[in-house]
C-alpha positions in Angstrom: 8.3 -22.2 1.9 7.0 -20.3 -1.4 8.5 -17.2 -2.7 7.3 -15.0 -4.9 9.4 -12.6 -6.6 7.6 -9.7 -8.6 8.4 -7.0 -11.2 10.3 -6.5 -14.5 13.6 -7.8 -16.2 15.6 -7.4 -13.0 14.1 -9.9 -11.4 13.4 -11.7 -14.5 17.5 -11.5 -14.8 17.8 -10.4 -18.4 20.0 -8.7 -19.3 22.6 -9.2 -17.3 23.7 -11.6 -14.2 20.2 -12.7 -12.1 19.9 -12.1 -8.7 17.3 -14.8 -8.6 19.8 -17.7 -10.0 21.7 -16.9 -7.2 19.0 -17.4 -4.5 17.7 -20.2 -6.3 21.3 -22.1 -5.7 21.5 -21.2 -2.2 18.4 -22.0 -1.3 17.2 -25.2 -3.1 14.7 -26.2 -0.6 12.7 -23.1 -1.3 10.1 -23.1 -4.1 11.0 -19.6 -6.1 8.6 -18.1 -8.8 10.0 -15.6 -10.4 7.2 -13.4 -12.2 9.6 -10.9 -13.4 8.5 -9.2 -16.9 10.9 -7.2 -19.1 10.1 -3.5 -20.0 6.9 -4.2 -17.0 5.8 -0.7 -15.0 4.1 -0.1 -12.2 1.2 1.1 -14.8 1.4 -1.9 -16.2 2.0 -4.6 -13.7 -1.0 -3.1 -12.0 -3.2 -3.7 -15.3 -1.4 -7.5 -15.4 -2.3 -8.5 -11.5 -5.9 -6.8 -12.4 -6.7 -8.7 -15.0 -4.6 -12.2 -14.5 -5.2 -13.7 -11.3 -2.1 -15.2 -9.1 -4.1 -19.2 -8.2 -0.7 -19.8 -6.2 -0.8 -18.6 -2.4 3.1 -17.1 -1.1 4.5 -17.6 1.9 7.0 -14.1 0.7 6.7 -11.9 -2.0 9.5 -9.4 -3.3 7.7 -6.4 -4.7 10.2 -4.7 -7.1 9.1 -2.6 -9.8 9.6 1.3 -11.0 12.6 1.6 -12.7 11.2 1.6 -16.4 8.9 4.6 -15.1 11.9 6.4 -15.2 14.3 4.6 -17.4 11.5 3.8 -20.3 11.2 8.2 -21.0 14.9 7.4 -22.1 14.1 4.9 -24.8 13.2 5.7 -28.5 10.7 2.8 -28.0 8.4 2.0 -24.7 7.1 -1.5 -24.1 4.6 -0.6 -21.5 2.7 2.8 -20.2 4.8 4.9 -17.9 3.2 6.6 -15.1 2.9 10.6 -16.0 3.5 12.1 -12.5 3.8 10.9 -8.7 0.5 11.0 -7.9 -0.4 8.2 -10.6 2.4 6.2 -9.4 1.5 6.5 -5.7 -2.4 5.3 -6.6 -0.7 2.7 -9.3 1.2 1.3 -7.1 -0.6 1.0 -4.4 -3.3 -1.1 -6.3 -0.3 -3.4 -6.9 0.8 -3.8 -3.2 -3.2 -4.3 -2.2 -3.1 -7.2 -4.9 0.0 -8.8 -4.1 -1.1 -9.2 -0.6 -4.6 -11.2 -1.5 -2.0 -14.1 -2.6 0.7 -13.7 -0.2 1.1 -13.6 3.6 4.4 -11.3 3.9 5.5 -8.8 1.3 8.5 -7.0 1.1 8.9 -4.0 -1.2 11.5 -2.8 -2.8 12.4 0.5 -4.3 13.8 1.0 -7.3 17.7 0.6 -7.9 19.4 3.1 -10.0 19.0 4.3 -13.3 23.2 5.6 -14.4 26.1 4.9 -11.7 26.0 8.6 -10.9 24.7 9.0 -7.9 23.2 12.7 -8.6 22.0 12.2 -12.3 18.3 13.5 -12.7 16.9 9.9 -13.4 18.4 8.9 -9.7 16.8 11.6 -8.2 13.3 11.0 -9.9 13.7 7.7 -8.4 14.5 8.9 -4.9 10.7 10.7 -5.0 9.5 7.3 -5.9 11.6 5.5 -3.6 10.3 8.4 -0.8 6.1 7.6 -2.1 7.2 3.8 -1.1 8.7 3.8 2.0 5.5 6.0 3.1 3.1 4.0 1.8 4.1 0.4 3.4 4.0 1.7 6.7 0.4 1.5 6.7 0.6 -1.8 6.3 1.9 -4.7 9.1 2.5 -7.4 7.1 4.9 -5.2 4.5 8.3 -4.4 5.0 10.8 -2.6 3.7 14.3 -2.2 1.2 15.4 0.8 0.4 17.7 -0.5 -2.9 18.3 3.1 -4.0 20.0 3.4 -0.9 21.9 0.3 -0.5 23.7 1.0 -4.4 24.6 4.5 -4.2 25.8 4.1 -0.9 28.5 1.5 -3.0 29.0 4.0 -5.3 29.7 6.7 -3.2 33.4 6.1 -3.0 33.8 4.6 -7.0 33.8 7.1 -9.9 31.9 5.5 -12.3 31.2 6.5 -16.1 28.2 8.1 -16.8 26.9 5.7 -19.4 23.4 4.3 -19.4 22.2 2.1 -22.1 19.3 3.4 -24.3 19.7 1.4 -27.6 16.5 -1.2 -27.5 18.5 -3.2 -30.4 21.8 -3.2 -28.5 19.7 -4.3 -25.1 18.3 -7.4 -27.2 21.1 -8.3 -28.6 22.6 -8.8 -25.1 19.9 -10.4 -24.1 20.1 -13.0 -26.5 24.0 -13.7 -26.2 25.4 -12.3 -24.1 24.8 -14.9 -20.9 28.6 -15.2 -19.8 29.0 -13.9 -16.0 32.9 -13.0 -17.7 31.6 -11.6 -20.7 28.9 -9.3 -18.5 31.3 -8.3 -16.1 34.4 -7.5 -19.2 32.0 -5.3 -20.9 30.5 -3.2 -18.2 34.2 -2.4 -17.4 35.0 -1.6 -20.6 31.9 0.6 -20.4 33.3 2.1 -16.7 30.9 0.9 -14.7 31.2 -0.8 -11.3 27.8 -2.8 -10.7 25.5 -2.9 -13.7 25.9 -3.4 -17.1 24.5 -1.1 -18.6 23.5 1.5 -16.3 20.5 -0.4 -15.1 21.0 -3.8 -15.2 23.3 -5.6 -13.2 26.6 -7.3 -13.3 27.7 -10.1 -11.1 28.6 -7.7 -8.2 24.9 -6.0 -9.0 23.5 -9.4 -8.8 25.2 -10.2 -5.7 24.4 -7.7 -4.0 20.8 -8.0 -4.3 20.7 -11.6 -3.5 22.6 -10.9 -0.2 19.9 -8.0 0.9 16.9 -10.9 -0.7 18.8 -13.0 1.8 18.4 -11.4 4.9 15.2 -10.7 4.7 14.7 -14.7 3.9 17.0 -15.9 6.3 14.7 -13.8 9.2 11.8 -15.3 7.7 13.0 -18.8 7.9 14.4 -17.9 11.5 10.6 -17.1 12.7 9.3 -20.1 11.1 11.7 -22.1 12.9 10.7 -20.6 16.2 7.3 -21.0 15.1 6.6 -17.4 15.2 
């Protein structure tokens, strides 16, 4: 089985603890590509599937991008375009879904985590429009399901009080993205920093990580299930 897994330094798994090491030990008889891109929008990842084509063929793709159209208006400095309103990131990313399905049988998209451990911070609740835009628009589609990420976080968080700190130095991110590779180190500092799953705000610790993985592996697990069954 071939699994694709799409969007921006998340799934790329810098900085921070990758979800996508963690799937790739568990499952080692499944081929993983991981064509996560830091800084990558949905503005952008739409202009990088139009213009580069995918020659490999998925059997399962994770879709998971939209974050840095929200955390990016933080930053003094902005890799790639960000959307300007919901309607461009409702056409963007639809573009994205219609090409990721030309190379892959099943698709499952993802919405956008968290940007901040607060639950009701502004950048959250931009996300939940986003995360709303989503779930509407895979349900025109069969072969596309469904995680609602937001949801499964903050419903961890609900019951934590976490700090209120979200990282927006660009120099400070690149610098832990070039040393700092310890799961220990990760998981000291985003205590020191009060925070529960991420390190930084947006990217994720080793219970971040984990957590991800362990929703990634249901939906996989179901998916081998019905190819055992020959379904």
């Amino acid at each position: 089985m071939k699994v694709a897994l799409i969007g921006d330094s998340l799934t790329e798994g810098r900085p921070g603890v990758s979800f996508a090491h963690i799937l790739q030990q568990k499952y080692e008889n499944i081929g993983f590509q991981n064509l996560g891109k830091p800084g990558e929008t949905v503005k952008s990842l739409n202009k990088r599937l139009t213009e580069t084509k995918i020659e490999e063929s998925y059997d399962l793709t994770f879709l998971w991008i939209g974050v840095n159209d929200v955390f990016s208006k933080l930053l003094k400095v902005q890799a790639q375009p960000v959307v300007q309103n919901n309607e461009e990131f409702k056409e963007c990313y639809e573009n994205v879904l219609e090409s990721v399905l030309h190379f892959s049988k099943q698709v499952v998209a993802v919405s956008p985590s968290l940007v901040g451990e607060n639950p009701k911070n502004t950048t959250n609740n931009k996300l939940q429009e986003f995360t709303d835009m989503i779930q509407a628009l895979v349900r025109k589609y069969p072969n596309v399901s469904f995680i609602n990420m937001q949801s499964v976080f903050l419903n961890k968080l609900e019951t934590i009080k976490s700090s209120d700190y979200i990282g927006t130095s660009v120099m400070k991110m690149m610098v832990e993205t070039l040393f700092l590779k310890s799961h220990s180190k990760i998981d000291v500092l985003s205590k020191k920093r009060g925070l529960h799953l991420t390190l930084d705000g947006v990217h994720f610790n080793s219970k971040g990580a984990t957590i991800v993985a362990d929703e990634y592996s249901s939906i996989i697990d179901n998916h081998l299930k019905k190819l055992v069954e020959g379904r």
